[in-house]
N, C-alpha and C positions, 0 to 999 in steps of 0.2 A: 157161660163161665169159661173166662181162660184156663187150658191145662197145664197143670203146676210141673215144673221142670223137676224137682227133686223128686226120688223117691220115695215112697212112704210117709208124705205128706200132704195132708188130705184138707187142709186149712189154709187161708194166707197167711200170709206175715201180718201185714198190717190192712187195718178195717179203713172206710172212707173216714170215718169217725176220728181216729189216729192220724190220720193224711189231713185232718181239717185242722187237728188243734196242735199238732206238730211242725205242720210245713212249711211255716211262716218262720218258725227258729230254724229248720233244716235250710233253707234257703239263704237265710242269712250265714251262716254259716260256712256255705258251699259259696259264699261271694268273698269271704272272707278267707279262705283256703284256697280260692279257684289258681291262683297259682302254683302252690305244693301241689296239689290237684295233678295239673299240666303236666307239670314235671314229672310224677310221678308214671304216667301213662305211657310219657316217652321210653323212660327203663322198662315200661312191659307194653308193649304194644298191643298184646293178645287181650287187655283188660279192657280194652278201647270201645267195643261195643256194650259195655255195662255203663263206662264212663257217657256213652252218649245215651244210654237210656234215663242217668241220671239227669243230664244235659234238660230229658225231654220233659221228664217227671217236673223238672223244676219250671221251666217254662209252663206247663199246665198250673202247676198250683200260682205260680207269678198272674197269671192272665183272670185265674179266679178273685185274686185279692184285690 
C-alpha cells in the first residue's frame, strides 16, 4: 500500500471502483481545460509536480479505455 502523504488519514481518496466509472469524464475534461490547465501552472510553477501526476494518472486511464 502506498503511504498517504496527509496526516490523519488513513483511507484514500478515491477507490479503483471511482477511477473506473469517473475517469473517462475526468479525462475529457482535462482535454478540454488542458490549456487553462498550462496556463495556470506557469503563474505557479511549484504545482508542476501534481500537474504531472495528473498528466500520468490520465494517460493510465487513457491506455485502459
Amino acid at each position: 500500500m502506498i503511504p498517504l502523504q496527509e496526516l490523519k488519514r488513513y483511507a484514500r481518496r478515491h477507490s479503483a471502483f471511482w477511477v473506473g466509472l469517473y475517469g473517462c469524464l475526468w479525462v475529457g475534461a482535462m482535454e478540454f481545460w488542458s490549456d487553462l490547465a498550462i496556463a495556470l501552472v506557469r503563474l505557479k510553477p511549484g504545482k508542476l509536480p501534481y500537474f504531472q501526476r495528473g498528466l500520468r494518472a490520465m494517460t493510465l486511464i487513457q491506455s485502459a479505455l
